[in-house]
KEKE-3310 file (N, C-alpha, C; in steps of 0.2 Angstrom, whole numbers, plus 5000, padded with zeros to 4 digits):
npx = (4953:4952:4965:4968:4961:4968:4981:4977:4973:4988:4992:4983:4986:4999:5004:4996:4995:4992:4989:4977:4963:4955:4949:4957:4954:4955:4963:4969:4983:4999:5007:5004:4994:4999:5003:5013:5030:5047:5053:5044:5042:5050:5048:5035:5038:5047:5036:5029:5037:5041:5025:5019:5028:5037:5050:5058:5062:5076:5072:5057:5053:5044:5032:5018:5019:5018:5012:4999:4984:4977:4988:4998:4990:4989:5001:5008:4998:5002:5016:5011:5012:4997:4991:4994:4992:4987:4995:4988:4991:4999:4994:5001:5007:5010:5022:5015:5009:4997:4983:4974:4982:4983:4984:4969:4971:4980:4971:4964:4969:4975:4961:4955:4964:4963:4948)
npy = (5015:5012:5016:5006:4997:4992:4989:4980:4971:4969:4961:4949:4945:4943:4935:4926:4915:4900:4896:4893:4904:4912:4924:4942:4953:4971:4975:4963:4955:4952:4944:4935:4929:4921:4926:4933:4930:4935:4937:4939:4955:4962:4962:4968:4981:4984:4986:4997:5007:5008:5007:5018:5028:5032:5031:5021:5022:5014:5015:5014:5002:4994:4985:4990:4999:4990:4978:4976:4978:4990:4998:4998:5006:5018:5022:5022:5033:5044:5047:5053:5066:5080:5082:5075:5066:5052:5044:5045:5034:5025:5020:5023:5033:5051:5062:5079:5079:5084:5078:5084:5093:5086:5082:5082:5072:5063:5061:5051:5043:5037:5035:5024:5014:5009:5001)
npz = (4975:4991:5004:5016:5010:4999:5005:5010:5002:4993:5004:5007:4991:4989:5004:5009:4998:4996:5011:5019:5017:5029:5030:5040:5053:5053:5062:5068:5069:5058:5062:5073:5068:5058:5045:5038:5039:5045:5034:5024:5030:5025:5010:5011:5017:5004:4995:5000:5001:4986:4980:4985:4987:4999:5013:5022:5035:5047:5061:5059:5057:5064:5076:5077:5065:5055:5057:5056:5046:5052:5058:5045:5037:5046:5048:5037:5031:5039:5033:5022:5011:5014:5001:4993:4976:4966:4953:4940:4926:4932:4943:4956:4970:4969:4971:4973:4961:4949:4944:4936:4927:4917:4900:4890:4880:4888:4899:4894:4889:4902:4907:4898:4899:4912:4910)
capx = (4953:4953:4968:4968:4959:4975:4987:4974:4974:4993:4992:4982:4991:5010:5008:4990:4996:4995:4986:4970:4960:4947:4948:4958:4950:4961:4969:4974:4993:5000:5013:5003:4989:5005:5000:5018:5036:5054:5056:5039:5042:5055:5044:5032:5043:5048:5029:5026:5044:5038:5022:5016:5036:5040:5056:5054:5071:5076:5067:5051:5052:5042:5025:5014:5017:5017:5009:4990:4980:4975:4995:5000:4989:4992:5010:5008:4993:5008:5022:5011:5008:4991:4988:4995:4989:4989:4997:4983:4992:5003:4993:5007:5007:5018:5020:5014:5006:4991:4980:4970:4986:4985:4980:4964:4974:4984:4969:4957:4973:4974:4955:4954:4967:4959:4944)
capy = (5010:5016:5013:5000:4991:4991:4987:4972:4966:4966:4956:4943:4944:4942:4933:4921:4910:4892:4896:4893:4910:4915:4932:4944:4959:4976:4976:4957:4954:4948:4940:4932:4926:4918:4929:4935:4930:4943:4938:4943:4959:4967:4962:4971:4987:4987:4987:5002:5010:5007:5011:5023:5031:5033:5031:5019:5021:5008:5016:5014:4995:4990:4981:4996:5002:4986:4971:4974:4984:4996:5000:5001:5011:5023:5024:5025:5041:5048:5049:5056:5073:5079:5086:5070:5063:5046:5047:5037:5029:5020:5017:5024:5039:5054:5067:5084:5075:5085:5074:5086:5096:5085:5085:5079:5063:5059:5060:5049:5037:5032:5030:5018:5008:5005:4997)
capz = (4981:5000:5007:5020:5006:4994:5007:5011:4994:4993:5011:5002:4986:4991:5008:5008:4993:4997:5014:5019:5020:5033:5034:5045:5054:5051:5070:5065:5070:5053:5063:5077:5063:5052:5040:5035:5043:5044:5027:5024:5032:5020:5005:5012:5018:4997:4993:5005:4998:4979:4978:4991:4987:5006:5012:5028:5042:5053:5068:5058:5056:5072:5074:5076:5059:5049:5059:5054:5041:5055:5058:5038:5035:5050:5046:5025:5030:5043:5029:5015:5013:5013:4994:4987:4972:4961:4943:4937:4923:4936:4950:4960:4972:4964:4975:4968:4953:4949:4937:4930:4924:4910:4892:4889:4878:4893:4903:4891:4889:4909:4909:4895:4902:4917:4909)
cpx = (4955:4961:4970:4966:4964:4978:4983:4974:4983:4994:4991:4984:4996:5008:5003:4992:4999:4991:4979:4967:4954:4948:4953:4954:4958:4966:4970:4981:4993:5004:5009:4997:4993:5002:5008:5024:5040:5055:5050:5038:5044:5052:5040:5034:5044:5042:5027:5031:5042:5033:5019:5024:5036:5045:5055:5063:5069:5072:5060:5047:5050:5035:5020:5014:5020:5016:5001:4990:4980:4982:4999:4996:4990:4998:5009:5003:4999:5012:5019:5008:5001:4988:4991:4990:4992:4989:4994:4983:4998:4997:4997:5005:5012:5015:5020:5010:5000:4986:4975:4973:4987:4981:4976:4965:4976:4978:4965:4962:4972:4969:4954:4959:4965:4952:4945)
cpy = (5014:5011:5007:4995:4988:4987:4980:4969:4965:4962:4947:4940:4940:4937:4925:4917:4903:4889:4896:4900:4912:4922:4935:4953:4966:4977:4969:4957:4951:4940:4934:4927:4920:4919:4931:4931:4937:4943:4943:4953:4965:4966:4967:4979:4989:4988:4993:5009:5013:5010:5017:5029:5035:5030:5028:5019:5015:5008:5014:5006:4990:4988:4986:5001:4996:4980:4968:4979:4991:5000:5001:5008:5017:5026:5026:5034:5046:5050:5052:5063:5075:5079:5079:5067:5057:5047:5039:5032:5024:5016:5019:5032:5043:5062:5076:5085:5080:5080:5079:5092:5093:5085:5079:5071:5061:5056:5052:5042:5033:5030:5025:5013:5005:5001:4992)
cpz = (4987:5002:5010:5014:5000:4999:5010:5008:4993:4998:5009:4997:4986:4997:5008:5003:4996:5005:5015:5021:5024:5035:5038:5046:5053:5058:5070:5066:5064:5057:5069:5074:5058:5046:5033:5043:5043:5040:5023:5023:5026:5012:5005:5011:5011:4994:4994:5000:4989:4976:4981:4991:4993:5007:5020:5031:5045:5059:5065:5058:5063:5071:5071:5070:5056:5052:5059:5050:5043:5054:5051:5037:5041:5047:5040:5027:5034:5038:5024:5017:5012:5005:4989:4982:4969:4955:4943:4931:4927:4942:4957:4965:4968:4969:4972:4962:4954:4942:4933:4926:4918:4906:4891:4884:4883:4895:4902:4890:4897:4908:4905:4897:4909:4918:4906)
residu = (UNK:UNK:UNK:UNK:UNK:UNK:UNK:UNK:UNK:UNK:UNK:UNK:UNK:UNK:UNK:UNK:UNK:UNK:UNK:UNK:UNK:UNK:UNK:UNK:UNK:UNK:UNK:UNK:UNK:UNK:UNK:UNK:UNK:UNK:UNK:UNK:UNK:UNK:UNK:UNK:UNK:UNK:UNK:UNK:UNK:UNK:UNK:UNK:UNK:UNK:UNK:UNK:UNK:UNK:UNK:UNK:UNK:UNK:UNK:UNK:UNK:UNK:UNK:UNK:UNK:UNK:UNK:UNK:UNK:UNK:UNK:UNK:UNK:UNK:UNK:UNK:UNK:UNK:UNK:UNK:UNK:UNK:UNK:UNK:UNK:UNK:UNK:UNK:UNK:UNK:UNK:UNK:UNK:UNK:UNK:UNK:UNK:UNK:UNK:UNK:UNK:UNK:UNK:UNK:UNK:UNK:UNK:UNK:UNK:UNK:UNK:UNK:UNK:UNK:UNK)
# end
């Protein structure tokens, strides 16, 4: 899954529920859309922290890296380094991880779990 398209799907997952849905475009203001509130925010922030395992400071918590799609994913691509990869039996980034370092059980265990 592309990027932006993760961090869209948890948008709708976690904040949409209960709300009517039409859509938002990726430059979308969560906050101006009432998409999310402040509580919302730090939800989010543990989302970004957990799975993407980046490590957000205080200076980092401003609109322009977490008020629309276009802006997480900006920031999330900022903090990761370029050769990352995802340990494909989490779902998770894992920094250094190579997946084709593993043993052909390991490997054949993730894909069957993902179907």
């Amino acid at each position: 899954m592309v990027l932006k398209d993760e961090l869209r799907q948890f948008v709708i997952d976690n904040f949409m529920f209960g709300k009517p849905y039409k859509g938002f475009a990726d430059e979308d203001s969560f906050i101006a859309r009432g998409i999310i509130d402040s509580t919302a925010v730090m939800e989010l922030v543990a989302f970004l922290e957990q799975h993407y395992r980046i490590k957000l400071q205080d200076q980092d918590l401003i609109p322009e890296n977490l008020d629309s799609v276009n802006g997480l994913a900006r920031f999330v691509e900022s903090r990761l380094p370029p050769d990352y990869t995802r340990d494909c039996d989490k779902g998770r980034v894992v920094l250094g991880a190579k997946c084709s370092a593993w043993s052909p059980e390991k490997m054949a265990r993730a894909c069957d779990s993902e179907q």
